[in-house]
Every structure is written in C-alpha cells, then in structure tokens.
C-alpha positions as CSV (number, residue, x, y, z in Angstrom):
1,X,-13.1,-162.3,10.5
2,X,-11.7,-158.5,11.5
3,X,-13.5,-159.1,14.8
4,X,-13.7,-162.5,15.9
5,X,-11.8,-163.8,19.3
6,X,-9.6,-165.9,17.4
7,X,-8.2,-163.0,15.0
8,X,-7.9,-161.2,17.9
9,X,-5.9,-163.5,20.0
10,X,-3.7,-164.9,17.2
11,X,-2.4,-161.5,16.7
12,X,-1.4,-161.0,20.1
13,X,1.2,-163.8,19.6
14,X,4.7,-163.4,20.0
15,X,6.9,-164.7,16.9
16,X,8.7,-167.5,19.6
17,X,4.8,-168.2,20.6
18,X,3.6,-168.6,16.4
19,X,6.3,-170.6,16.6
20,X,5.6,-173.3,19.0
21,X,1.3,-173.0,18.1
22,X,2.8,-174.0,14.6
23,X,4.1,-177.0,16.2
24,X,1.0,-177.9,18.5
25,X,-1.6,-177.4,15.3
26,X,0.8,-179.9,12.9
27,X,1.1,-181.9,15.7
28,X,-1.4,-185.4,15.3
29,X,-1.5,-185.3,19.8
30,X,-3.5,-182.3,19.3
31,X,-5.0,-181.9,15.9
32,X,-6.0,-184.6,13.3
33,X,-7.8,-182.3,10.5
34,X,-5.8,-181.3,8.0
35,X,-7.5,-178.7,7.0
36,X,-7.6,-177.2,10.0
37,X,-3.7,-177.1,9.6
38,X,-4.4,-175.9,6.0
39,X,-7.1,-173.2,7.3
40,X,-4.1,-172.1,9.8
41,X,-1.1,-171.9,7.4
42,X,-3.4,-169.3,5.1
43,X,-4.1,-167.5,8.4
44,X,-0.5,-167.5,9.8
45,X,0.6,-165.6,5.6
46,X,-1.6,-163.5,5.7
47,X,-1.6,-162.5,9.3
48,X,1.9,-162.3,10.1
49,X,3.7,-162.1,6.8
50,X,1.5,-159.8,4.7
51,X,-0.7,-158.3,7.9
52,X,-3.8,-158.4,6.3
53,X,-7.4,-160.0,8.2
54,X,-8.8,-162.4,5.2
55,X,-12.9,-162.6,5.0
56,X,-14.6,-165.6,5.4
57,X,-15.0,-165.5,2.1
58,X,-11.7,-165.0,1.1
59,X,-10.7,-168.0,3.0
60,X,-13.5,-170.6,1.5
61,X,-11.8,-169.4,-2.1
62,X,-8.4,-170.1,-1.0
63,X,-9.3,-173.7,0.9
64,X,-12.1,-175.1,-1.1
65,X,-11.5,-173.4,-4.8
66,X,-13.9,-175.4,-6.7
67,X,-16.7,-175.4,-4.5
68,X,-19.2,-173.0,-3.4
69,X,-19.2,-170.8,-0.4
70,X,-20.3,-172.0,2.9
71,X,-20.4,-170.2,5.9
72,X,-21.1,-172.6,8.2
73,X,-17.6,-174.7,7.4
74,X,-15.8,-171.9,7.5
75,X,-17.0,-171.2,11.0
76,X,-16.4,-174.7,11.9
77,X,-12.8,-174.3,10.9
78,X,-12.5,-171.1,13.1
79,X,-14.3,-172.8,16.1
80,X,-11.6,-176.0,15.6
81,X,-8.6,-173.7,15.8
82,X,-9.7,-171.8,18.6
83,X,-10.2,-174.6,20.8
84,X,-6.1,-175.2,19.9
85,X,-5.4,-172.0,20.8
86,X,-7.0,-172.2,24.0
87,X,-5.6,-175.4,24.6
88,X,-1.9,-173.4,23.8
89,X,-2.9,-170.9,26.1
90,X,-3.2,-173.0,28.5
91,X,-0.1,-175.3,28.2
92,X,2.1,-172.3,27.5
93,X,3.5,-171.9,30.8
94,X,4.4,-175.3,30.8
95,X,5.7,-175.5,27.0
96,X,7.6,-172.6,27.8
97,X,9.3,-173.1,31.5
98,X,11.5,-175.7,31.5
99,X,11.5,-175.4,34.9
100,X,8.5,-176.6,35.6
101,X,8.5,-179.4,33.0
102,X,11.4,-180.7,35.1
103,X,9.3,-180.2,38.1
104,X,6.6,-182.5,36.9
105,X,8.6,-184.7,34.9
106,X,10.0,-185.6,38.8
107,X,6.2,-186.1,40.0
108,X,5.5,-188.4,37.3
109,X,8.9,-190.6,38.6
110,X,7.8,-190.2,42.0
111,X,4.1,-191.7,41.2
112,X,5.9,-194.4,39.3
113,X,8.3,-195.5,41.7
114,X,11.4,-195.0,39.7
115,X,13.4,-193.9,42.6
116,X,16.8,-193.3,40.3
117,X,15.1,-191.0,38.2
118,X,13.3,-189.0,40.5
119,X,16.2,-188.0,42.1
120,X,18.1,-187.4,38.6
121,X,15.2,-185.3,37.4
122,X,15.3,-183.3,41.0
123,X,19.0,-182.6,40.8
124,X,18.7,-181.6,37.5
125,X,15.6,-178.9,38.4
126,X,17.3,-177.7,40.9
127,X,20.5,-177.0,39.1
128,X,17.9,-175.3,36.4
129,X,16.4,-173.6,39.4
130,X,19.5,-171.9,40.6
131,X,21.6,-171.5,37.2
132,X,18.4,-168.7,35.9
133,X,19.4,-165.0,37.3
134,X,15.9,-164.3,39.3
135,X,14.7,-164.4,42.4
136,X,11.3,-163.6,42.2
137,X,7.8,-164.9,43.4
138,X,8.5,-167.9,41.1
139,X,11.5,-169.0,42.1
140,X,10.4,-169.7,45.7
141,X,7.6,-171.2,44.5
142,X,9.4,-173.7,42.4
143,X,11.8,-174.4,45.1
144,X,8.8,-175.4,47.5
145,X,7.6,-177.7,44.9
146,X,10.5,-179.1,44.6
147,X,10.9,-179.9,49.1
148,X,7.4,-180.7,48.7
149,X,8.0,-183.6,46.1
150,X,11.4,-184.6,47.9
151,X,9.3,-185.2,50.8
152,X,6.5,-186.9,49.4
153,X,9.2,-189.0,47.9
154,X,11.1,-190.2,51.2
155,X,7.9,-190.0,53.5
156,X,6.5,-192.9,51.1
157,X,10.3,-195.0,51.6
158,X,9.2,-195.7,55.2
159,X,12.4,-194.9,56.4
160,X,12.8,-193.7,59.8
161,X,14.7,-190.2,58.8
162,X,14.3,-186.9,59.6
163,X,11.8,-185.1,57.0
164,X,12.4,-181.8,54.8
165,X,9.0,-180.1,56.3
166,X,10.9,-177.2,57.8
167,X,12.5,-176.8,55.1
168,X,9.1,-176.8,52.9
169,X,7.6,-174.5,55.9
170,X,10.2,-171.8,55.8
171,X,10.0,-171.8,51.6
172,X,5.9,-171.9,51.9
173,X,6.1,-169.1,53.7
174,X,8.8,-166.7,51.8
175,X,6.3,-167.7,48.8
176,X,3.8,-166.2,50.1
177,X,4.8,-163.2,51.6
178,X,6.7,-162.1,48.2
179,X,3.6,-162.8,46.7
180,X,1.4,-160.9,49.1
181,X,3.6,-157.8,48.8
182,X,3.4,-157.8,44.8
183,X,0.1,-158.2,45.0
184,X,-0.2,-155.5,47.6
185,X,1.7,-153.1,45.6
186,X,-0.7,-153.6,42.2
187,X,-3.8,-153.3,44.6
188,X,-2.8,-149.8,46.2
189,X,-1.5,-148.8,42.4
190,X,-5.1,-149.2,41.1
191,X,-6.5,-147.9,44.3
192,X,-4.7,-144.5,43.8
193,X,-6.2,-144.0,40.2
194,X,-9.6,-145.7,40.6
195,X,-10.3,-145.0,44.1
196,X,-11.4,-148.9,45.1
197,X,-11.5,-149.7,49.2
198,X,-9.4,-152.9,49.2
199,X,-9.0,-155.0,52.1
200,X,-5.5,-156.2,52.3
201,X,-6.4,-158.9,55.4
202,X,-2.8,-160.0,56.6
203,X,-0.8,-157.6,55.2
204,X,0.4,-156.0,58.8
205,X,1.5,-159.3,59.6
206,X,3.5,-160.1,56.7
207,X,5.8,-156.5,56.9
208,X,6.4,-157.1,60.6
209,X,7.2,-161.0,59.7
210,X,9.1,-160.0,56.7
211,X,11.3,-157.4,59.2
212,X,11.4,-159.1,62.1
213,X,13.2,-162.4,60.2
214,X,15.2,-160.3,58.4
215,X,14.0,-161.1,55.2
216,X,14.3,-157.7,53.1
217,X,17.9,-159.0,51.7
218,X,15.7,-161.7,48.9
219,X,14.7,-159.2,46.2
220,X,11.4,-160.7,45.9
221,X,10.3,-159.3,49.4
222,X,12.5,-156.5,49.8
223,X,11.8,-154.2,46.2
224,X,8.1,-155.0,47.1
225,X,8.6,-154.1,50.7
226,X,9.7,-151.2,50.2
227,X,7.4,-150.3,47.2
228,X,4.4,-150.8,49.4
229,X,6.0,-148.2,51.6
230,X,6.6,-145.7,48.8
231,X,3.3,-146.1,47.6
232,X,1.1,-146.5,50.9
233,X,-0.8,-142.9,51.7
234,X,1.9,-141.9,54.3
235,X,4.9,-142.5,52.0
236,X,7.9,-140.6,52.2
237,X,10.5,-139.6,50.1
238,X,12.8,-142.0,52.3
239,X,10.6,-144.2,51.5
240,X,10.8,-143.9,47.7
241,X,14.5,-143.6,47.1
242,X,14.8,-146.5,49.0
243,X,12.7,-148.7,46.6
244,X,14.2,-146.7,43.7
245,X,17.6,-147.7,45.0
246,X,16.2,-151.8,45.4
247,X,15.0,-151.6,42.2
248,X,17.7,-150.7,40.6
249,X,20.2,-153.4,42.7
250,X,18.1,-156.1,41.9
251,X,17.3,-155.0,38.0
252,X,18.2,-158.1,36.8
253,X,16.6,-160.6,39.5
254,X,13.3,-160.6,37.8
255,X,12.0,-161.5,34.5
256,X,12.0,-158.2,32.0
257,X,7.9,-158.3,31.8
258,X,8.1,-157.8,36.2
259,X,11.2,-155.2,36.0
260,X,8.7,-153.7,33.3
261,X,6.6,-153.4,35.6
262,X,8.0,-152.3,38.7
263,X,9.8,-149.8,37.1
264,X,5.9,-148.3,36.3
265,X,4.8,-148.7,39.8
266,X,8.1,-146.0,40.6
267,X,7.4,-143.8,37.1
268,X,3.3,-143.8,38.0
269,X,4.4,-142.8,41.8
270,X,7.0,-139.8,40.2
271,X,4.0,-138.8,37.6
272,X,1.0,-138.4,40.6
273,X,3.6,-136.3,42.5
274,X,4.7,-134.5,39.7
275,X,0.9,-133.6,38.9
276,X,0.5,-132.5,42.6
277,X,3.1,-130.3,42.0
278,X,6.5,-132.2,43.5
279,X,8.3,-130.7,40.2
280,X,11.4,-132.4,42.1
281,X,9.9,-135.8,40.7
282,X,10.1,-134.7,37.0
283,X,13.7,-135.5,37.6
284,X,13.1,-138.9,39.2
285,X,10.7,-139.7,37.0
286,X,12.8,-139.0,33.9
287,X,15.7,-141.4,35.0
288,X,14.0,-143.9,35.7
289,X,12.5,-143.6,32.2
290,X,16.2,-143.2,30.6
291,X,17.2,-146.3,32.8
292,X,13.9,-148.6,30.9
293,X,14.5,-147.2,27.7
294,X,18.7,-148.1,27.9
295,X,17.8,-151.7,29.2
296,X,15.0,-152.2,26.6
297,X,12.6,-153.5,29.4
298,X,10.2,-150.4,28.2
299,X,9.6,-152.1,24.8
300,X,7.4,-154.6,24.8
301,X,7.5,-156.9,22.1
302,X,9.3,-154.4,20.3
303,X,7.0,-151.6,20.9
304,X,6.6,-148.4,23.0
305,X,3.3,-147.9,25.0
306,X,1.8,-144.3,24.2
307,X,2.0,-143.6,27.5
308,X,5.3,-143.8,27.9
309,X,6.0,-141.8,25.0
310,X,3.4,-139.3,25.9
311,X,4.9,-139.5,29.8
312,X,8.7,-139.3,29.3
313,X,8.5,-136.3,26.8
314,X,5.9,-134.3,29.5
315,X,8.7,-134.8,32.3
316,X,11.6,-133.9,30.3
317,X,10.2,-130.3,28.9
318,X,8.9,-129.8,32.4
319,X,12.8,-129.6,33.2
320,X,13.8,-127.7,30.2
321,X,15.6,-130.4,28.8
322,X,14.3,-129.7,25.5
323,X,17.1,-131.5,23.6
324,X,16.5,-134.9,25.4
325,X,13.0,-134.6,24.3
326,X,13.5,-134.3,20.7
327,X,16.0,-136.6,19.9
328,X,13.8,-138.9,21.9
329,X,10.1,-138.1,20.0
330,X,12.1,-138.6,17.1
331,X,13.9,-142.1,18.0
332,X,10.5,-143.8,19.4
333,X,8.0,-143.1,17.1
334,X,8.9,-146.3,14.8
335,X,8.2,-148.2,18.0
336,X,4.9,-146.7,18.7
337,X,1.9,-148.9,17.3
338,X,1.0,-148.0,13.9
339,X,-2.1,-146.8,14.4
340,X,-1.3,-144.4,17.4
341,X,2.1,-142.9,15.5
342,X,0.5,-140.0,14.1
343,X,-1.2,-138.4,17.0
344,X,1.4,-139.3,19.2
345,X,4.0,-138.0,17.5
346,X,2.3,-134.6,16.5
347,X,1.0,-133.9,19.8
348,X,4.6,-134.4,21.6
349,X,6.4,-131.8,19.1
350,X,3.2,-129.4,19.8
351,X,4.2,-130.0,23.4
352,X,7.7,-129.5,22.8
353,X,7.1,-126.5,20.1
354,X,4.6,-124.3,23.3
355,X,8.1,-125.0,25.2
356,X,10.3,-123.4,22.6
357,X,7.7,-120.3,22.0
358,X,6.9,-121.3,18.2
359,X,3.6,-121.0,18.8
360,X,2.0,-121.1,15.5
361,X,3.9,-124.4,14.8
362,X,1.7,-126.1,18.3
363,X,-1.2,-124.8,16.1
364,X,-0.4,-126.9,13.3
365,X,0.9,-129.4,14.4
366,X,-2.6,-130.1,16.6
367,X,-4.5,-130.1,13.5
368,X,-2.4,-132.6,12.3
369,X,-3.8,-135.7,13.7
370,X,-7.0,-136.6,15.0
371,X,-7.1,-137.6,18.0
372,X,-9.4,-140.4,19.1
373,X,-7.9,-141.5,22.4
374,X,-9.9,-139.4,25.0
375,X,-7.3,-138.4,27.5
376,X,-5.1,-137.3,24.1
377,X,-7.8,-135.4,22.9
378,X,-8.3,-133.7,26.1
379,X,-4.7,-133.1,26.7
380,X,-4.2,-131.7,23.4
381,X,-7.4,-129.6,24.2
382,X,-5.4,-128.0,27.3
383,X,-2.2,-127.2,25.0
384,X,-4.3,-125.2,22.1
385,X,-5.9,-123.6,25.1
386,X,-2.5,-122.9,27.1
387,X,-1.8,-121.2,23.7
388,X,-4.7,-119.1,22.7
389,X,-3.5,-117.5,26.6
390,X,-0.5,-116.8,25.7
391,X,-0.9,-115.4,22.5
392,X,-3.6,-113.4,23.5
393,X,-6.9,-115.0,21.2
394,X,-9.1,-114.7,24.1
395,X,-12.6,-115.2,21.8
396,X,-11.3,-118.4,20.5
397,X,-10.6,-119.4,24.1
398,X,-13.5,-118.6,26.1
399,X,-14.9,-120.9,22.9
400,X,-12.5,-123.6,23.5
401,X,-12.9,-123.1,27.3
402,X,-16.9,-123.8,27.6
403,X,-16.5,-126.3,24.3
404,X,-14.2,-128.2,26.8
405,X,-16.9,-127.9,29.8
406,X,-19.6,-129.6,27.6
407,X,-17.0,-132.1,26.5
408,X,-16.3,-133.0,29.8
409,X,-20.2,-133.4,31.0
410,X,-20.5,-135.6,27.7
411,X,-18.2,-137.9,27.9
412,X,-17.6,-141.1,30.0
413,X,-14.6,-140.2,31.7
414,X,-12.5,-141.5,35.5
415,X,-13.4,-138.8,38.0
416,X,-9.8,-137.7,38.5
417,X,-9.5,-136.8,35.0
418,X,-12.8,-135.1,34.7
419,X,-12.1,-133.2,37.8
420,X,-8.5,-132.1,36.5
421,X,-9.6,-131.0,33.3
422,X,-12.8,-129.2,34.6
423,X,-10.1,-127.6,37.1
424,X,-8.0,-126.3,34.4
425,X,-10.6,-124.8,32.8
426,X,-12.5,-123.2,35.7
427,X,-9.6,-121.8,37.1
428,X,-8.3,-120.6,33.6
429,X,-11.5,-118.5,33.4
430,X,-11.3,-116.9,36.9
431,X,-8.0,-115.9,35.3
432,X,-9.2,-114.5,32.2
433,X,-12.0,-112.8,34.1
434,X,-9.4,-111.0,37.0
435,X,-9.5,-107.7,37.6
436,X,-5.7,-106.5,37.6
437,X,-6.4,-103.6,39.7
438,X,-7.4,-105.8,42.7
439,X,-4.8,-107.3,44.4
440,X,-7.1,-109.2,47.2
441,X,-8.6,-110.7,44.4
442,X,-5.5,-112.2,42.7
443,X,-4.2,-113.4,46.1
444,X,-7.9,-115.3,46.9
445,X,-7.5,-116.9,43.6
446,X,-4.0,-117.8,44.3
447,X,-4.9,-120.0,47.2
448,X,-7.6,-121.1,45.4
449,X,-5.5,-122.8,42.6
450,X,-2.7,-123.6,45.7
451,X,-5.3,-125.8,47.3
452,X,-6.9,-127.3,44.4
453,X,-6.9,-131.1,43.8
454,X,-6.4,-132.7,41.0
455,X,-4.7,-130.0,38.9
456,X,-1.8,-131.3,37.2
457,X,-1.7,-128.0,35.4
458,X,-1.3,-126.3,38.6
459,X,2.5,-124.5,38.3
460,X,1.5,-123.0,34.6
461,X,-1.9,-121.6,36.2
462,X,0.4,-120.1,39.2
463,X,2.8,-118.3,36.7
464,X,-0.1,-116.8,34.7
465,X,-1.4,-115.6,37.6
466,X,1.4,-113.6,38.4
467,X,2.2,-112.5,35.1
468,X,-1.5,-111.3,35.1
C-alpha cells in the first residue's frame, strides 16, 4: 500500500481534516459498509498514531483473521475509501467555510420561497462575512454572491423597486481585478524561473482601472498591485519597498496559507537579486524571513520547507550575521521533514563552518549526509569546491571541478541552474589556470565574471580574483 493514491493522499491530511473524514466515513449519508469504516479505523492507527504504511496483507490479517488472503477484497476496500476521500476533497471547502454554507443555505430559502428565512440566513452571512479579518479575493467574491442572491430574491417579488445590480456590478468587478492581479503575480513568478511566454490578455486594463478608481486602498488589489510592479521586468526598488511596505500593513487581511505566500513572492524577488549580485537584498530578504518565522505563517502544518531553511541561513552568512544563523539551523531542524533533517542540517553548518574558516569541519560535515535532492547535491558540490580553493588542494579540485561538468551534462536539470553551476565551475578554472604575472589577463577575466549571467556565486569568484 506504500505507493498507492490513497496512502498518499490520506497522509497529506491535516489533524482538523482526519477529523471531519472521520465523520463523513462513519456517517450512513455517505458510507454504508462497515467494513469500510473498519478498513479505515486500522488505516487512521496505524497511519497517524503509530506512522507506519500496513501491507495489504497486513490489513486482510487484521480485518478478516480467520480467513484467507484475498487481494482482490482488499483492493475493493481501498477503491471504496478513496471514492470518500474524493468525495471529502471535494466537499471540503464547503464543510469547512461556514461562509459559504450560509451562502447556500440562503439559495436553498430563496428557491423555496421562504422569504423570512432568506433574509435571516443573508443577514446572518453577511455579519459572518464582515466579522472574519480578511479582505482577500474571497471575500469579494462572497459578497457578490451574496447581491447576486439578494437580487434574484426581490427581482422574482415583482415589486416595482430599484434593483442591487450596481451594486453586484461594482463587486463583480473588484472580484475580478484582485483576482487577475494574484494570478498575474504567480504567472510572472513562474515565468522568471521557468522562462514560459504568458499572455496576460487584460492585464493593462485592469492596473489603469484599478488606479484610475482609486482602488489600491482594498488590500486585495493593492499588495497585488504593487507586487506585479515589483516583479514585472522593469521593476524598481520603489517598486519593491512599496509592496514590502503593503505586505506588511495588510499582514493579517489574508488567510495565513496567502500571507505564506506572498511573503515568498517578496523572499523569491530578494533571492534572484541577491544571486545577480544586489547583496543589498540579503538584508531584505532576511527580514522578511525573521518577520514569517515570528508570525509562524512560514510553517506549514507545523513544518519548515527545506528551502527556507536552506534560503534564510545563505542570506544571513552572506551578511556576517553568523550568530543569527546558528541559533536558527539549530531551532528549525525539528520542523524540517524527517526525512530531509539530516542533509539539511549538515550542509547549513558546512555553510556556516566555510564562513567561520574551520575548514576541515565543512569537510566533515559534507560527508555527513547524502544528499539526494539534486540542487542540494549540487550546492554542496560548490562549497567542497569553494573549499579545496581556499585551502589550496588544487588536484582534488580540478577532479571535483570536471566531475561536476559531467554531472551537469548527466543530469535532468532547469537551464538556469545548469547554467549557474556550469558558470561557477568554468569560471573557477580560468581562475585556477591565471597567470599572476599578467594583469590584462586578470582584468579580461574580471569583466568576464562581471557580465556573466546566472552566477549566483558571482561576489566569491570576484574576491578570488583579486586575491589571485
């Protein structure tokens, strides 16, 4: 069962979300076989209270004792519950929003003609509506749904009254211009890294509606208006601070999974032009980091991504503070996943050992853990090659150097980090190859690294140059 879709999804489930599938499996509206709910209750102790995967087999002995194995009915029970968690899935935002429950509750009153109702249930979303702190994409959204059942309601009363629809026009279209900018902002995000041509259709129109109505004061447009900025190709440093400064206004206007991630949109901006070599952004970068990690919105279900971890301790050495940085490795590695602890955690205190000079510790320490992720791997390639430089083992790194080439031809990697690394390691070799005595020479290669794109490795390779 270690690889089925059902394993899988089950333990991607939230303790609130076991909670409520709990409910919908014992619950006869959904689920009649009992030993489906029997099948589940085994699954649920040994996922989630021991964290073992049972076998198939396992299972049959534990269900049907006295009776033989059978493959087939134990497949049957699998397929049975993963049609209920696929109907959970798919209920979940309702099960969960009681927002919305109260917004359909309203259009069931409306369809049934129980005028009294209706408009108790309406009051009582709207209250719901406006009591919750954010004002994101959703909340416009519910608040059109709400005008747009208000009007069905007293356009079928035949009164002669004056309708709602401008109201429902001006909401439709806030709706949709917050939702055009957030989905704007996630477009050019993954257009950076993966280098996709998007079209983005009416997107001129919607920043010159959004200023020309004055509609940057709703969080919802204006953190996304002005990420769009920050982010676009000809974004400015006026640009950024002024999303920065949004962001963090309105920290608290938007669910903790969206702050989540808008605060990565601004830490992935701050970590391309740190890597282009804006060292100013190391700084940015790093409080916006100490700003997710105080508020908790970087954990996720109570754990770190390796990214972050990997991320926040590269920015903080890169500014010397070195003290930050090992309290910090030390603090988050409980909240890594368990299975990434090792190499996460001994490859950040090689990073922050090259920093101090205890150069035989980074050597240890790498050997440590082995690491599978790819772009760990090749980052921990570049610090055991940053220091066999520095100590002066030039055999073992030309080795290391044309190992990493062929590495790099080998392996499926994104372009921008094949071309970085394959940078960093042709340019280390000009290095290594220099002849002191030639001062044109060092000055070509200079420029050379100076102009050189990707290289986020580009400010080390500068001040071994000139050391050189």
């Amino acid at each position: 069962m270690k690889e089925s879709k059902l394993v899988s999804i089950l333990g991607q489930l939230s303790k609130k979300e076991v909670a409520i599938f709990d409910k919908l499996v014992r619950s006869p509206l959904f689920n009649q076989r009992q030993d489906v709910v029997e099948f589940w209750s085994f699954l649920q102790e040994q996922l989630y209270w021991i964290g073992d995967v049972p076998t198939k087999e396992s299972v049959s002995r534990h269900l049907f004792p006295d009776q033989p194995y059978d493959a087939q009915r134990i497949r049957y029970l699998m397929s049975w519950l993963m049609k209920l968690v696929e109907q959970y899935l798919a209920l979940a935002p309702h099960l969960l929003s009681s927002v919305q429950q109260q917004i359909e509750l309203s259009a069931a009153y409306r369809e049934k003609r129980m005028p009294k109702h209706f408009q108790q249930t309406l009051r009582k979303a709207r209250r719901e509506i406006e009591a919750q702190p954010h004002r994101h994409v959703e909340y416009y959204q519910w608040q059109y749904q709400l005008q747009w059942e208000n009007y069905l309601f007293s356009s079928s009363q035949k009164r002669v009254t004056s309708h709602n629809l401008q109201e429902v026009s001006d909401t439709t279209d806030v709706a949709f211009i917050a939702q055009k900018l957030r989905q704007t902002c996630f477009l050019l995000s993954h257009q950076a890294v993966y280098k996709t041509d998007y079209d983005f259709g009416l997107l001129q129109e919607v920043l010159a509606y959004a200023k020309q109505r004055d509609l940057l004061g709703l969080p919802a447009i204006g953190v996304y208006y002005h990420c769009y900025y920050a982010l676009s190709p000809d974004g400015t440093e006026k640009d950024f601070q002024a999303f920065k400064d949004q962001l963090i206004r309105h920290w608290f206007r938007f669910p903790e999974s969206e702050t989540r991630d808008l605060l990565l949109l601004g830490l992935n901006y701050c970590i391309r032009k740190f890597n282009a070599g804006g060292l100013e952004y190391a700084q940015e970068g790093l409080d916006l980091y100490q700003k997710g990690l105080s508020s908790g919105v970087l954990l996720s279900d109570g754990f770190l991504s390796r990214f972050t971890y990997r991320n926040a301790v590269a920015l903080a050495v890169s500014i010397g503070a070195l003290e930050w940085a090992d309290a910090f490795i030390e603090h988050y590695k409980k909240y890594l996943p368990k299975e990434q602890q090792e190499s996460m955690y001994s490859f950040s205190r090689a990073r922050l050992a090259y920093e101090k000079g205890h150069y035989g510790d980074v050597l240890q320490l790498l050997q440590r853990a082995n690491y599978k992720d790819l772009l760990l791997n090749l980052a921990a390639k570049t610090l055991l090659q940053k220091t066999l430089y520095v100590t002066g083992a030039w055999d073992a790194l030309e080795s290391q150097l044309d190992a990493m080439t062929s590495f790099l031809a080998r392996k499926d990697i994104l372009t921008y980090h094949r071309n970085n690394y394959r940078n960093f390691a042709a340019l280390l070799k000009k290095i290594l190859a220099l002849n002191p005595h030639l001062p044109s020479a060092k000055e070509t290669l200079r420029a050379r690294i100076e102009q050189t794109q990707p290289l986020t490795e580009k400010h080390w390779l500068l001040e071994q140059l000139w050391k050189a």
